[in-house]
DORO-505266 format. One record per residue (C-alpha): x negated, y, z negated; residue number from 1. Coordinates in pm, 1 decimal. Layout:
<tormis>
X, Y, Z, NUM
...
</tormis>
This chain:
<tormis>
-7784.1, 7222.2, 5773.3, 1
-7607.8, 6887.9, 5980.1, 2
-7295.9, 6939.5, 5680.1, 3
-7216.9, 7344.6, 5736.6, 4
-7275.0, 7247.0, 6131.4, 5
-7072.5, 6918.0, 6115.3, 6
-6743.9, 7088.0, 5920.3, 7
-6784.9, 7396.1, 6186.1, 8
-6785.4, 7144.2, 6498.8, 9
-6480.3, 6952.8, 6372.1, 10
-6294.6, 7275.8, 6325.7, 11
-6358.3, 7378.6, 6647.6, 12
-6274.2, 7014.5, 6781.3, 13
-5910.6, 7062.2, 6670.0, 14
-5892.7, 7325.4, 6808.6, 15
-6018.5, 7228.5, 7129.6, 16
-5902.7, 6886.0, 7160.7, 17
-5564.1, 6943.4, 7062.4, 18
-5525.9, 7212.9, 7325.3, 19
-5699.6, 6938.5, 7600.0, 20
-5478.7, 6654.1, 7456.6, 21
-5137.4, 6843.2, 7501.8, 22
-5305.7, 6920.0, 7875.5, 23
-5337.9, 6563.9, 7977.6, 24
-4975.4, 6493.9, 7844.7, 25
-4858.2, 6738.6, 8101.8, 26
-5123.3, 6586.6, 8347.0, 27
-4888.8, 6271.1, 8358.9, 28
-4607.5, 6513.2, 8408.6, 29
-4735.5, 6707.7, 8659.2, 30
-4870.2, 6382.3, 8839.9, 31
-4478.0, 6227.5, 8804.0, 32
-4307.9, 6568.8, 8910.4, 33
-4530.3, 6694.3, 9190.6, 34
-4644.5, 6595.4, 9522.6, 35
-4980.2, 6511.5, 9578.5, 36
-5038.0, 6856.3, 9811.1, 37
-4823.6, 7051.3, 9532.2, 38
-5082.0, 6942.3, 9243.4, 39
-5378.7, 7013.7, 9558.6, 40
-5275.5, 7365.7, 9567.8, 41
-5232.0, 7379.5, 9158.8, 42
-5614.4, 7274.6, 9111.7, 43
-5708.0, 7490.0, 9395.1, 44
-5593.5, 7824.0, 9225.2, 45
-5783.2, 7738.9, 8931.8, 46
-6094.2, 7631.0, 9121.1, 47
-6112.8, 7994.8, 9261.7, 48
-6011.6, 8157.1, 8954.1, 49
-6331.7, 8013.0, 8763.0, 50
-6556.2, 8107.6, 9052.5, 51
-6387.3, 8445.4, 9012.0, 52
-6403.5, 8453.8, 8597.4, 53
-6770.9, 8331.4, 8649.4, 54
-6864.1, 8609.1, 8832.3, 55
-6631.7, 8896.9, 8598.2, 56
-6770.7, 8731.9, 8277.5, 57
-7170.6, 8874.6, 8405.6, 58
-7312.8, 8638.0, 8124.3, 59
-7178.1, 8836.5, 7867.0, 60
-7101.7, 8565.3, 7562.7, 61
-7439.9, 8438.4, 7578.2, 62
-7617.5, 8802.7, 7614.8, 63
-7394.9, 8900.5, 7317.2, 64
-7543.1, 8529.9, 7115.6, 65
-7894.3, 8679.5, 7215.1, 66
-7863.7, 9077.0, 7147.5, 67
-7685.3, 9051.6, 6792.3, 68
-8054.6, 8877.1, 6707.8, 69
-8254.1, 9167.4, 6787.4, 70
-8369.7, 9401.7, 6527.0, 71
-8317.5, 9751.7, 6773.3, 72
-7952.6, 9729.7, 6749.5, 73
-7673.2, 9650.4, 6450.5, 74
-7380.5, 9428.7, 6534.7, 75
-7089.6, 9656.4, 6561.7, 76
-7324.9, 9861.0, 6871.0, 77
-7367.8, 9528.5, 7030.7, 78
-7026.5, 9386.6, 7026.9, 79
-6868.9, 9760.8, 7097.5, 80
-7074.6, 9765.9, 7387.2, 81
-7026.1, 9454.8, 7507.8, 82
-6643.0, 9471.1, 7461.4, 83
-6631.3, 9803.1, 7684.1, 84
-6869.6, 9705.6, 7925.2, 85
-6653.2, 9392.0, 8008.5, 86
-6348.9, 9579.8, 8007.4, 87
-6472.1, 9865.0, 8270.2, 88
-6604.8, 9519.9, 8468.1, 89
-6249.9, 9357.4, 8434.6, 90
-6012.3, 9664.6, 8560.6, 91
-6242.6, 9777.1, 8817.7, 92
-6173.4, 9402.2, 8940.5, 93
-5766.7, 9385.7, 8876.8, 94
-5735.9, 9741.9, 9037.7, 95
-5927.4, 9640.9, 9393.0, 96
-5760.2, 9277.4, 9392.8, 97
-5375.5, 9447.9, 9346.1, 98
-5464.7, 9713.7, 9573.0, 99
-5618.7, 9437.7, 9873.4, 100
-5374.1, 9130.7, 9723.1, 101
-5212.5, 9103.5, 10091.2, 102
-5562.0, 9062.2, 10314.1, 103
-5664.9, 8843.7, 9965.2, 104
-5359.2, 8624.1, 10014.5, 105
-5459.5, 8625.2, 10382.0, 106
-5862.1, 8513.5, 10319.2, 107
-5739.4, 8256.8, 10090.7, 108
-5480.3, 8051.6, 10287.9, 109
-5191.2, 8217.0, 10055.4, 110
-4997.3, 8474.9, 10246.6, 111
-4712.3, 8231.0, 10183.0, 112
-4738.4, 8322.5, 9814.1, 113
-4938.9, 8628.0, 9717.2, 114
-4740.0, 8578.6, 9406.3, 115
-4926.0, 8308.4, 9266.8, 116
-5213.8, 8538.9, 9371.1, 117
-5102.0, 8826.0, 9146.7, 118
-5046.8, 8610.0, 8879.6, 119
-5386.1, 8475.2, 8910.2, 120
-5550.2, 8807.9, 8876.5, 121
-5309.5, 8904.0, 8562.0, 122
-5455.2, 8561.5, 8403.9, 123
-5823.7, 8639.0, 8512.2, 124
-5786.8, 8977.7, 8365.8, 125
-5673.7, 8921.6, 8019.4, 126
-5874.0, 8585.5, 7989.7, 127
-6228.2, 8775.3, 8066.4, 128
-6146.3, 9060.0, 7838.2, 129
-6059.8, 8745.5, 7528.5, 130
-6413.7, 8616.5, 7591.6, 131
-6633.7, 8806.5, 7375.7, 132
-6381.1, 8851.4, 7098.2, 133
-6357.7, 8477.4, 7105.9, 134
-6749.5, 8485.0, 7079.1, 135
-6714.1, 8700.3, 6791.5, 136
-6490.2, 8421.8, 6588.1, 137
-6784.3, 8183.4, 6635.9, 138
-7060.1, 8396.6, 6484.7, 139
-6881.8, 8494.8, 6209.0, 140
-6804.6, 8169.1, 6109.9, 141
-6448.1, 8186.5, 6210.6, 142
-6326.3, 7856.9, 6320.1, 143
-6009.5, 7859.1, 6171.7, 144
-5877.3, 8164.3, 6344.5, 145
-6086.8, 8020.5, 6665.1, 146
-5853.4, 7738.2, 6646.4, 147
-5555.6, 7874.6, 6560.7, 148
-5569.8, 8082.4, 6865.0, 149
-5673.9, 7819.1, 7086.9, 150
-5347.2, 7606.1, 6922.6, 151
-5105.6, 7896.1, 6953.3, 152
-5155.9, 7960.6, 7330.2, 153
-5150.3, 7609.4, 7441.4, 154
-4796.3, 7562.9, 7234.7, 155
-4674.5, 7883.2, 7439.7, 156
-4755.2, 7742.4, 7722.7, 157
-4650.1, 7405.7, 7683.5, 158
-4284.0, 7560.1, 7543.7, 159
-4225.8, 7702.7, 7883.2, 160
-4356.3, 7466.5, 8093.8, 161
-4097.6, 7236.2, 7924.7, 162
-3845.8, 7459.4, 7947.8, 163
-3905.6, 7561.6, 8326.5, 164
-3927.8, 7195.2, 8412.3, 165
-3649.8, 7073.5, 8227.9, 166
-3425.8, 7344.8, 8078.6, 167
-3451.0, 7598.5, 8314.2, 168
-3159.8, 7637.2, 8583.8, 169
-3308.6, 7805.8, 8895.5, 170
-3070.1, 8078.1, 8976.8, 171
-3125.6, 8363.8, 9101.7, 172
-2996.1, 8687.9, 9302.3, 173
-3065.9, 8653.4, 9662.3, 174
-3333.5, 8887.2, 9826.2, 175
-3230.7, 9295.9, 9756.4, 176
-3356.4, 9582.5, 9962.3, 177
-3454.1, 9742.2, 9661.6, 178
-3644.9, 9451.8, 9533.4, 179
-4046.2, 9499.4, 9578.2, 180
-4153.3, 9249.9, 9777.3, 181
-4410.1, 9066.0, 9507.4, 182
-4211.5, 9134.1, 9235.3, 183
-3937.1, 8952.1, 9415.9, 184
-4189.7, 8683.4, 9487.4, 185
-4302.1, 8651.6, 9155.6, 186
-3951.4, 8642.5, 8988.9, 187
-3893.8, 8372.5, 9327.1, 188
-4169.6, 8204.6, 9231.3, 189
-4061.3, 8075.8, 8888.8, 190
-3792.4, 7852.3, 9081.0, 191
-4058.9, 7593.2, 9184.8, 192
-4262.4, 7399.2, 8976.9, 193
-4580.8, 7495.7, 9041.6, 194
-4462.3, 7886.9, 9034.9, 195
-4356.9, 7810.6, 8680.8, 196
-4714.1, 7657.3, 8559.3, 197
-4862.8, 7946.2, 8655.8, 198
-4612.7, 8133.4, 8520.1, 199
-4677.3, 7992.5, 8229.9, 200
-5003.4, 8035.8, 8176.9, 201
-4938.0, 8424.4, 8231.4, 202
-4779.7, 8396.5, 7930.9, 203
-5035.3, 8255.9, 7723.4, 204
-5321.6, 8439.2, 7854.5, 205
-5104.1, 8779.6, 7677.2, 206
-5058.5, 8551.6, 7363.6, 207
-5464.2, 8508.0, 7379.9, 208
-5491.9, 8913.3, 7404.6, 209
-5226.1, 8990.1, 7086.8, 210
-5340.7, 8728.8, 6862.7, 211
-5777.7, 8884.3, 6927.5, 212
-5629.2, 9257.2, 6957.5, 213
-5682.0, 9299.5, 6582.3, 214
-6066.2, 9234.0, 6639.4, 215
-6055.2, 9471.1, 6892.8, 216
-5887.7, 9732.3, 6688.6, 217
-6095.4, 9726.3, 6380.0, 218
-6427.2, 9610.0, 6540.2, 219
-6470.3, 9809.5, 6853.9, 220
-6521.7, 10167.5, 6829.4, 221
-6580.7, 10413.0, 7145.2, 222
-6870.2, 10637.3, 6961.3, 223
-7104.1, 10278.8, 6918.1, 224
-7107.5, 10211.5, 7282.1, 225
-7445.7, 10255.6, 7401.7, 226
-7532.7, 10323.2, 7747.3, 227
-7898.7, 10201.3, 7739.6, 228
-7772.7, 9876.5, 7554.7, 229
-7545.0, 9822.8, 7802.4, 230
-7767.6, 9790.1, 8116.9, 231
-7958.2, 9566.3, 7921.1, 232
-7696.2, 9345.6, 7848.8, 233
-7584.9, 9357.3, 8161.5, 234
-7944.3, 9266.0, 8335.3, 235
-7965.2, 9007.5, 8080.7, 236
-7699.1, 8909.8, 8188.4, 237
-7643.7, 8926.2, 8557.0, 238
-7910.6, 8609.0, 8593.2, 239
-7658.7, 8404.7, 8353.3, 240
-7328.6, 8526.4, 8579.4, 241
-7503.6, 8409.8, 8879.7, 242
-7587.4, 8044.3, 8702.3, 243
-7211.0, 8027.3, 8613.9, 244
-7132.7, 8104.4, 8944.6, 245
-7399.5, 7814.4, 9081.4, 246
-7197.4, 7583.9, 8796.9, 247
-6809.2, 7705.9, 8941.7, 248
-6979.0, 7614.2, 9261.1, 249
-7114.8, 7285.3, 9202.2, 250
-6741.9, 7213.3, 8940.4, 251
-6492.6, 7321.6, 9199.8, 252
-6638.6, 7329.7, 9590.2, 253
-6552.2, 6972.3, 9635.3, 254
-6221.4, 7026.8, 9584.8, 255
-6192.4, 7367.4, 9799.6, 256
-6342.2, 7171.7, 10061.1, 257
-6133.9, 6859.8, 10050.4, 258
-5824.8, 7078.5, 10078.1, 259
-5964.2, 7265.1, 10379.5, 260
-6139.5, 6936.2, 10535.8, 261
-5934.4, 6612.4, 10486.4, 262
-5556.3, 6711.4, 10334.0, 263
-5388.1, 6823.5, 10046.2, 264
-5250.0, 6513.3, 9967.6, 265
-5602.1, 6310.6, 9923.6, 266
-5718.9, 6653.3, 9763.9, 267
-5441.7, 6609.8, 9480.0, 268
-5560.1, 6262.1, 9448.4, 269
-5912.9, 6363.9, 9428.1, 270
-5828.3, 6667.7, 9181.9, 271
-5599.7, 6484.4, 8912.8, 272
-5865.4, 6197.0, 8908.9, 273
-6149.2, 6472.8, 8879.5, 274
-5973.3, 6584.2, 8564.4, 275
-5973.9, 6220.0, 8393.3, 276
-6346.6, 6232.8, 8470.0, 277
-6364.7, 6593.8, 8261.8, 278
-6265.4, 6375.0, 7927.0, 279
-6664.1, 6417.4, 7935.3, 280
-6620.8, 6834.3, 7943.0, 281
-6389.3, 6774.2, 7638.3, 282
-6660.7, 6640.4, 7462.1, 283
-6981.0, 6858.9, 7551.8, 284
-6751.5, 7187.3, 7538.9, 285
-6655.7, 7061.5, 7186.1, 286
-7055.0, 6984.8, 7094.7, 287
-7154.4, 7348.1, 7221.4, 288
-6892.9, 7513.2, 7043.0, 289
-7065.2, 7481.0, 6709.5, 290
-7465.2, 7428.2, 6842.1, 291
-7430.2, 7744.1, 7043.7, 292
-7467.6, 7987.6, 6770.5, 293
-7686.4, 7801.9, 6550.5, 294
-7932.2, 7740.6, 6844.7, 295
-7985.2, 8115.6, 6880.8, 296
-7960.0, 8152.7, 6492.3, 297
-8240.3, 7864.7, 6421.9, 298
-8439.1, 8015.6, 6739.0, 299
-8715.2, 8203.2, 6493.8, 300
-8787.2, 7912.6, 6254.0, 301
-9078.5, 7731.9, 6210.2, 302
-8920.2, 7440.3, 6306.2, 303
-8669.8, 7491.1, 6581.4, 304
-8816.4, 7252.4, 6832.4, 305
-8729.4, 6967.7, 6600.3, 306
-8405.7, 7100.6, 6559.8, 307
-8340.5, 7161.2, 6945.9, 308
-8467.5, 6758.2, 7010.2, 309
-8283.2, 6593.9, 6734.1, 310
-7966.2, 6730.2, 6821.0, 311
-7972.5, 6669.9, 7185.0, 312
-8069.1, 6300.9, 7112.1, 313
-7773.2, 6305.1, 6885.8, 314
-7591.0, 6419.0, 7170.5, 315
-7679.4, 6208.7, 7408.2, 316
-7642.9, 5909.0, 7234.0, 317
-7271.8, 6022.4, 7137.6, 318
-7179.4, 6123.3, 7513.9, 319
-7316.3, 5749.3, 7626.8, 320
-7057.4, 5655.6, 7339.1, 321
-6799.0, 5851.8, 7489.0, 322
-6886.5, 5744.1, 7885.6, 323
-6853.9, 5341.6, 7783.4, 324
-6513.9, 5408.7, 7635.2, 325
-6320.5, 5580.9, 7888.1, 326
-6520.9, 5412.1, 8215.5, 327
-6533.6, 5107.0, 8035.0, 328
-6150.7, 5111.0, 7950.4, 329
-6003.6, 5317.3, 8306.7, 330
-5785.9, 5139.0, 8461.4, 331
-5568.3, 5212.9, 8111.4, 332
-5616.4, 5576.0, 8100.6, 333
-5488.6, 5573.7, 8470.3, 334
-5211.2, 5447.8, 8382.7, 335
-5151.1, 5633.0, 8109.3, 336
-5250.5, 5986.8, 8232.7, 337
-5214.2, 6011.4, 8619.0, 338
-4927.7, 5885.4, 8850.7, 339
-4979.7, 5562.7, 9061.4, 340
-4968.3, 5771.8, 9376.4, 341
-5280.1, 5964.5, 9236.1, 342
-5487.6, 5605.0, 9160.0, 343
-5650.1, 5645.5, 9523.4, 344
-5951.7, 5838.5, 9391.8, 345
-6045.6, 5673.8, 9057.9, 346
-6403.6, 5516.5, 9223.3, 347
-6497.3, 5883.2, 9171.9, 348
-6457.6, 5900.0, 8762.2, 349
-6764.8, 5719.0, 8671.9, 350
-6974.9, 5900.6, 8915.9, 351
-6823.9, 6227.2, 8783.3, 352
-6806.2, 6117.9, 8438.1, 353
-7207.6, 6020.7, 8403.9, 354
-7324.1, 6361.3, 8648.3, 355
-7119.2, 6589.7, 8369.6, 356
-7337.1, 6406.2, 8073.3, 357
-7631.1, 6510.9, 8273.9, 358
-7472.4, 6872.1, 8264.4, 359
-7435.5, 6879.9, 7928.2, 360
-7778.0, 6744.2, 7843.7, 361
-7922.9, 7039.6, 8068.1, 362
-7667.8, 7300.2, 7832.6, 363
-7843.3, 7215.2, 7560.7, 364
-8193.8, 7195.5, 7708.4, 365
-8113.4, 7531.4, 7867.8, 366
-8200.3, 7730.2, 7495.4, 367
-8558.8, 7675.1, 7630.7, 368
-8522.9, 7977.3, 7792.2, 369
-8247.8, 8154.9, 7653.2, 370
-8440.1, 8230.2, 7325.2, 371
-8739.7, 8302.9, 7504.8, 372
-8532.1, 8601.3, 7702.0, 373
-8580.8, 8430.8, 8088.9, 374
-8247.9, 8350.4, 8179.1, 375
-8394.5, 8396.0, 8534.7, 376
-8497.5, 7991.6, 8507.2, 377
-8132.9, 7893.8, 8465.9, 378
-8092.1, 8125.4, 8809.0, 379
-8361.7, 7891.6, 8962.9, 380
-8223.3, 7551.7, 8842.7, 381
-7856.5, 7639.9, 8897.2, 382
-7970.1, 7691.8, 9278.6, 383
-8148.6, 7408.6, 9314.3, 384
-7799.3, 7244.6, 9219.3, 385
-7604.2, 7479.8, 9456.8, 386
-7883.6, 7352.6, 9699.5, 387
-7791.8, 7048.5, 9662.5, 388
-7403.4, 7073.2, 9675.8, 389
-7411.2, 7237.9, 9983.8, 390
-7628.1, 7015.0, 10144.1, 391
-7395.5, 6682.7, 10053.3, 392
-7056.4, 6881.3, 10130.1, 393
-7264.3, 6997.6, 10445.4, 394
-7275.7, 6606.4, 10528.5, 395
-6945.1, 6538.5, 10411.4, 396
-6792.0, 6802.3, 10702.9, 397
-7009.0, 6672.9, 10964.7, 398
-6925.5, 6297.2, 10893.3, 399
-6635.4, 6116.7, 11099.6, 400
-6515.7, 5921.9, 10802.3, 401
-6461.2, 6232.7, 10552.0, 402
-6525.8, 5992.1, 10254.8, 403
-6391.7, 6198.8, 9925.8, 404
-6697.7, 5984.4, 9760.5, 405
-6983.1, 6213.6, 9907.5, 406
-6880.5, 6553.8, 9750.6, 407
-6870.7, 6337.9, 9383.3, 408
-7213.9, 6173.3, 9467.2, 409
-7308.2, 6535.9, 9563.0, 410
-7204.5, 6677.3, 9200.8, 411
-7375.8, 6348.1, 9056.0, 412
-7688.3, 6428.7, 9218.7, 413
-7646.1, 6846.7, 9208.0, 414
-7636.2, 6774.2, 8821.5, 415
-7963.9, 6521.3, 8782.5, 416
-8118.1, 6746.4, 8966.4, 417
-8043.0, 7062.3, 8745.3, 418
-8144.4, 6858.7, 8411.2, 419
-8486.1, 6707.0, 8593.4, 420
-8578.7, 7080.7, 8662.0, 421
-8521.3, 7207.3, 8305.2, 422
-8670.7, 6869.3, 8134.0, 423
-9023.1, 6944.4, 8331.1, 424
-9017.6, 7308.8, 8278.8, 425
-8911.3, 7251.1, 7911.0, 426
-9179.7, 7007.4, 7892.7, 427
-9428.1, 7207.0, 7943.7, 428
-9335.6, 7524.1, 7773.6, 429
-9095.6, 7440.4, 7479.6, 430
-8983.3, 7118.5, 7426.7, 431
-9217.2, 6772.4, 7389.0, 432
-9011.0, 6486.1, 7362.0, 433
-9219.4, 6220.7, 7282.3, 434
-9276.1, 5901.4, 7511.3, 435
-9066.2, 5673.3, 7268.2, 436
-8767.9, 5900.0, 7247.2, 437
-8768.0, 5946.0, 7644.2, 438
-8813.0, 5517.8, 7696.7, 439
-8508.2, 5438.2, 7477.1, 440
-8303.6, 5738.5, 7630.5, 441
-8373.7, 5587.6, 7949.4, 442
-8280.9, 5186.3, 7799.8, 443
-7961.5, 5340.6, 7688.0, 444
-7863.9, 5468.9, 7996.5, 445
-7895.2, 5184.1, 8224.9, 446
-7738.2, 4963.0, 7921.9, 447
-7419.0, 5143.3, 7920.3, 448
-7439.5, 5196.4, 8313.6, 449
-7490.4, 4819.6, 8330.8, 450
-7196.6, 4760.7, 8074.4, 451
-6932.2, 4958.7, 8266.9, 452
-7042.6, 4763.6, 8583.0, 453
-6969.8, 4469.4, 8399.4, 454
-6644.7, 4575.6, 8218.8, 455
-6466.2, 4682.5, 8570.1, 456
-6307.1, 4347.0, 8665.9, 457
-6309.7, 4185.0, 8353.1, 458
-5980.5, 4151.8, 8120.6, 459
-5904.9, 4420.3, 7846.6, 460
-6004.4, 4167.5, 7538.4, 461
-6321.7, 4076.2, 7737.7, 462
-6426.2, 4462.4, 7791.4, 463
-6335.4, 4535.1, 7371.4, 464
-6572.5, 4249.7, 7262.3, 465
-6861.5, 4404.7, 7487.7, 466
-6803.5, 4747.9, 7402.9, 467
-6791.0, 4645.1, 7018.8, 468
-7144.7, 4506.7, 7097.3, 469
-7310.6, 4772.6, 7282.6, 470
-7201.6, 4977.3, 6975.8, 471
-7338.8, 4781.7, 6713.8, 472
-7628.5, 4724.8, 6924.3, 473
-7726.5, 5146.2, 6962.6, 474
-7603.3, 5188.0, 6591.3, 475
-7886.5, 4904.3, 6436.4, 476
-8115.1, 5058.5, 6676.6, 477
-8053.0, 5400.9, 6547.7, 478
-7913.5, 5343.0, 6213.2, 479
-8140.6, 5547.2, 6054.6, 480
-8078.7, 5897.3, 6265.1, 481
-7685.1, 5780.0, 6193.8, 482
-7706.2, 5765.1, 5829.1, 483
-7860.2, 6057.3, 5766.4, 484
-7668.7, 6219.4, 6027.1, 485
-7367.5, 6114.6, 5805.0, 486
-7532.9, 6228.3, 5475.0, 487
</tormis>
């Protein structure tokens, strides 16, 4: 079982971290090339783009991981139906945002550039309709292509980043009267930097779509889409879209808000440090990739539950591993990945770091009620941590001081929160961690809280030799669950 799961994860870890990797080289580049309000309204694009993609997606990729279990329907109705329902979802969106893109623009502080806009909507459009084939790769077992797409698109993209920031000589035709105004914008738009990552990512989001249209062309077929199936898919659904939403929320407000409430340039600051703090998304998105499926596959075994709590110890034990290297070791990946103009923020990346472990703990706790069809409870949790967002960004804009430290306390706390509510519901109805488990869960994490404290103003030699102890230390304690993890 750990072997076919542990070859499947590291698949899908190349082909995730490579992607991530290449990211964070152009993180330094974008850092060294672009003002601190320029890289503010880069982040901010994307932060409304996955409130937007969280609300298109309706819930789809896990309601497709559920329905393919059920015995009333075959495979090929489910993902057919899936596939069309999420297409009729994504060009009823693309057509109302082209057709209202100018009082869009205007809602959104971009009348300046309704281009970016537009290209926004053409990456939003083609990346929602790649999510369930994607899905498909990961039941069937197909990490390799999984990969392989992932790699190709990032390459794309990389290629003309380069190219655009480097290569490309920005000359164009002035302004025609026969130009259309956005298409002139767009084409206008590829002269500045920031036009050009966007640009950029255009591209690759059409890469995504050609390399997954053969999946679409010999898997979907019109006749198997079910209408009944599909309203149950899609009220299946509908509670997991509005938890995505509550997760967008709680990822991204802080950083709308900073924009709108203190400045661009201590938003950019905030943002590019944010994104060394999501080393810790790298890491649980990598872990889910290969659980995901084989939670929902295990889900009518005998023993499941055992299954469920021994790989979420696993996992937590690894993501403490993960949190003492890169807080224990930041002021190097600062230098290495951000700018020195950007280093303003970097008190926020432990606080940001720990709150997304507690995320990912809560992911994988969140099966509890997946498999038991009540995705309603991740609706419930999800606003308790929307609750709690809004109340600390509430604070933040009534405070004189503006402190960019209270929106990352408030996604610290949002996401405790979140995993307290599913630990006590889960307690009670599906999982039963025992007392000794929960006692040295609770050891571990003050001990590596407690390390990084300690490692912060201490030299780089001093930090090694402590974090080559706390290591040693967790791997006697659990050498057991390690070695036959490795067997």
């Amino acid at each position: 079982m750990y072997k076919k799961l542990a070859i499947q994860t590291i698949i899908y870890s190349i082909g995730l971290i490579l992607p991530k990797i290449i990211n964070y080289f152009f993180l330094k580049i974008f850092t060294e090339f672009l003002k601190r309000e320029e890289f503010s309204l880069y982040t901010d694009m994307y932060s409304l783009s996955f409130l937007i993609i969280g609300f298109l997606s309706f819930g789809l990729e896990n309601t497709y991981f559920r329905f393919l279990y059920k015995k009333n329907y075959t495979k090929d109705i489910v993902f057919s139906t899936g596939i069309i329902t999420q297409l009729l979802i994504s060009s009823i969106f693309f057509i109302f945002s082209i057709f209202f893109i100018e009082k869009i623009s205007y809602i959104f502080g971009y009348h300046k550039h309704p281009e970016y806009l537009l290209m926004f909507f053409l990456i939003i459009f083609f990346d929602t309709i790649c999510i369930l084939p994607m899905a498909w790769l990961r039941v069937n077992d197909k990490s390799i292509y999984y990969s392989s797409v992932n790699i190709v698109n990032i390459l794309i993209q990389s290629f003309f980043i380069i190219y655009m920031f480097f290569c490309y000589k920005y000359m164009f035709y002035k302004k025609n009267e026969y130009y259309y105004f956005y298409v002139f914008n767009l084409v206008n738009s590829v002269t500045d930097k920031t036009g050009s990552i966007f640009f950029s990512n255009v591209l690759s989001s059409i890469t995504n779509l050609f390399l997954i249209f053969p999946i679409l062309i010999k898997e979907v077929k019109i006749k198997k889409f079910n209408k009944i199936l599909s309203i149950k898919m899609l009220n299946y659904g509908i509670p997991i879209m509005i938890g995505t939403i509550a997760f967008s929320i709680n990822e991204n407000m802080d950083k709308i808000i900073i924009k709108r409430w203190i400045s661009d340039e201590i938003n950019g600051a905030y943002s590019a440090c944010y994104k060394i703090a999501s080393f810790m998304n790298l890491y649980i998105r990598t872990f889910r990739l290969g659980i995901e499926p084989f939670f929902f596959k295990k889900s009518l075994d005998s023993n499941a539950k055992y299954y469920y709590e021994e790989i979420t110890y696993i996992f937590i034990l690894f993501g403490l591993f993960f949190y003492v290297l890169i807080c224990g070791n930041i002021s190097i990946f600062i230098k290495l990945l951000i700018d020195e103009k950007y280093h303003i923020a970097t008190s926020i990346i432990p606080i940001i770091m720990m709150g997304n472990l507690f995320l990912g703990i809560y992911n994988n706790l969140s099966i509890s009620y997946k498999i038991i069809d009540k995705p309603i409870i991740g609706t419930y949790i999800s606003s308790i941590g929307v609750l709690v967002t809004f109340l600390f960004n509430i604070i933040f804009i009534n405070t004189s001081t503006k402190s960019f430290m209270i929106p990352a306390w408030g996604t610290f706390t949002s996401y405790i929160c979140m995993l307290l509510a599913i630990f006590f519901w889960g307690k009670n109805n599906f999982l039963n961690f025992c007392k000794k488990k929960i006692k040295s869960i609770i050891y571990y994490f003050l001990f590596s809280i407690l390390l990084v404290v300690l490692t912060k103003e201490n030299e780089f030699k001093f930090n090694i030799i402590l974090q080559f102890l706390y290591f040693f230390t967790i791997f006697l304690l659990e050498r057991k669950r390690f070695i036959n993890l490795i067997k």
